[in-house]
N, C-alpha and C positions, 0 to 999 in steps of 0.2 A: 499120740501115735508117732509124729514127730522123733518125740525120744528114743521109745522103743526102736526104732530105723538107726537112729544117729547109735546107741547101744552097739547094737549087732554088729554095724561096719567099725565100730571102733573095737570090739570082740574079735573081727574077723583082722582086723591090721594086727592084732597085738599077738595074734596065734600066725600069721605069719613072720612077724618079728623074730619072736621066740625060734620060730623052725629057722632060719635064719644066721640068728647065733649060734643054736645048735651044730648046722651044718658048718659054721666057718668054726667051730671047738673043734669038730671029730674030723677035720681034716687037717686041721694043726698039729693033732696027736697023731695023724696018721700021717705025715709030710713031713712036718716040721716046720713048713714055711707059716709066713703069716698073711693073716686074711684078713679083710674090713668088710663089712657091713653098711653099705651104704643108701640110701633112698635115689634108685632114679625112676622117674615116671611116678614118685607115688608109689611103687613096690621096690621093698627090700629087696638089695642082690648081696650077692656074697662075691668077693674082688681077690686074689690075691695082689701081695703090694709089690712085686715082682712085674706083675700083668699092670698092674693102674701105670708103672714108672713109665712099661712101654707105650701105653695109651699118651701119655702127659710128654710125650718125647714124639708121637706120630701127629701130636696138635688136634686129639679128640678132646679137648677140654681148652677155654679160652685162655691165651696168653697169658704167662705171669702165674700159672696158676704151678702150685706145689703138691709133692707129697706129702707135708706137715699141713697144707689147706685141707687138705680131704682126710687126712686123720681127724683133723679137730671136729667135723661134721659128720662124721661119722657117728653110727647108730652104737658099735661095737669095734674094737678093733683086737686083734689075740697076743698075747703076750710070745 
């Protein structure tokens, strides 16, 4: 039974994932800017790295921390 549970929530992460990187593709092609994909709380967001630099300059992420940190940990990132 166990399994069957552990299954589904890992079925249900992995089809959010997916939607996910979809959404950060068809806004890349539709913008041009680039998007990350990144895990907070345990669900995927979709980021542009525009929007994270401002974040990471207002001191919502701990000191020292970079744009190149949160590329590397990232789920997805768009070309």
């Amino acid at each position: 039974m166990k399994t069957i549970i552990s299954y589904i929530k890992r079925r249900i992460l992995a089809s959010k994932v997916n939607k996910a990187i979809n959404l950060a593709s068809d806004l890349s092609e539709k913008d041009g800017r680039k998007y990350v994909v990144l895990f907070v709380k345990g669900i995927p967001c979709v980021y542009a790295k525009a929007e994270l630099r401002l974040l990471i300059r207002k001191g919502a992420f701990k000191k020292g921390t970079r744009i190149q940190d949160l590329e590397r940990i990232a789920v997805f990132t768009t070309k």
